[in-house]
N, C-alpha and C positions, 0 to 999 in steps of 0.2 A: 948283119942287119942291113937292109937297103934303106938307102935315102924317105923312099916312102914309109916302111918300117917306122923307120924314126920318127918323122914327123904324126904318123897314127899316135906310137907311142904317147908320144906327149901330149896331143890332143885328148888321147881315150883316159889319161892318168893326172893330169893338170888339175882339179876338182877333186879327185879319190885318191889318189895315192900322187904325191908332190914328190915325192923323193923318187921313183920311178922315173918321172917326168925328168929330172932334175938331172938324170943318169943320161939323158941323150940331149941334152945339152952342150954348150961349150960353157965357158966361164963369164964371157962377155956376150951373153945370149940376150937380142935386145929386139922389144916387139914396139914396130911400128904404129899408133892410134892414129884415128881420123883428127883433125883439129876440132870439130864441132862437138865431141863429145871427154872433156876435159877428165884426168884422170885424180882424184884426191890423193893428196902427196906428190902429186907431180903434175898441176894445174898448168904451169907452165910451156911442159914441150910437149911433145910426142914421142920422142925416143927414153924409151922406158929397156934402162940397162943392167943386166944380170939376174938371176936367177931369184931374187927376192922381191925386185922391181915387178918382175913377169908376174908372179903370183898376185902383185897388189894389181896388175890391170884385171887379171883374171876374177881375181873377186869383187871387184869394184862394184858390179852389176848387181850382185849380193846382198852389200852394205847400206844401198842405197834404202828410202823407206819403204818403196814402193818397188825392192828389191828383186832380181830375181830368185823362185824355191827352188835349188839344184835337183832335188830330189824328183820334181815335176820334168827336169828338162830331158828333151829327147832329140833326135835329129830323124825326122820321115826321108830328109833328102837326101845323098851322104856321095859326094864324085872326087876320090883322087888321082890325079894326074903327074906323071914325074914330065919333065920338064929339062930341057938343056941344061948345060953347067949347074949340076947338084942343085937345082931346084925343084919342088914340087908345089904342085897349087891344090887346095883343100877348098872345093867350094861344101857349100851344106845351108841346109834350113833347119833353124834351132824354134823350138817352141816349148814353150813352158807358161807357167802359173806367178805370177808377182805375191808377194807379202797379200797383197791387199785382193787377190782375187780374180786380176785382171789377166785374160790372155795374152800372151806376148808369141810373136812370127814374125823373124826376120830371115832375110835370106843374107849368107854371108861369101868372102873370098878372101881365103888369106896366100900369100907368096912365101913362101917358105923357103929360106936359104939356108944349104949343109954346107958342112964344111971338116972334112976328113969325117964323115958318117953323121955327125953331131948338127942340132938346132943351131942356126947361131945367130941366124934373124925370121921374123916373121911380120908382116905387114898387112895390114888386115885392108878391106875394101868393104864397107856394107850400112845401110840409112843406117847413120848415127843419131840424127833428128829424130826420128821413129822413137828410139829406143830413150834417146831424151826428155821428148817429151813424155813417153810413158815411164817414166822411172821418177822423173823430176818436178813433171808437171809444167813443163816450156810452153 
């Protein structure tokens, strides 16, 4: 499996199949957040470490009241890129539906670091405010 492989992997199975995801991972697989959008259970920092941490950033968006419906989400944009030293960048435009009815479009980038084939960081890049305010009501 290539670098990029991988990182698809986990993005297309992260939501739908966790244990997939979970397989192209390392064990200290630790994703990066923006600071203006704080993560519940780990309000704190940004570095969000190992494989169960990853999932709670991943749902977060979810949980929230004004949540995101996974089942609405889609991506119209979709550009991956391998990158020097085992890296790949994932940009994309995710749009979906909230709890409450509300359209949601953001554009996102995340950096992706392998390491012997496997996930083992990702750092995301994209309005965090946007998605705050619409989720939280900021």
């Amino acid at each position: 499996m290539t670098n990029k492989e991988a990182a698809q992997t986990l993005f297309a199975n992260l939501w739908t199949d966790p244990e997939k995801a979970r397989s192209v991972c390392t064990d200290d697989v630790t994703w990066v957040t923006t600071r203006s959008m704080p993560i519940p259970g780990n309000e704190h920092s940004i570095f969000h470490e190992g494989f169960d941490a990853i999932l709670n950033v991943a749902n977060s968006g979810k949980q929230a009241d004004n949540g995101y419906l996974p089942e609405t989400m889609h991506y119209p944009q979709q550009l991956w890129l391998d990158a020097e030293d085992d890296h790949v960048i994932y940009q994309f435009t995710m749009q979906c539906k909230t709890k409450q009815g509300t359209d949601y479009l953001n554009d996102y980038l995340f950096l992706v670091k392998l390491k012997d084939g496997k996930v083992q960081r990702l750092q995301e890049y994209w309005d965090s405010k946007q998605a705050f305010d619409l989720l939280f009501g900021g």
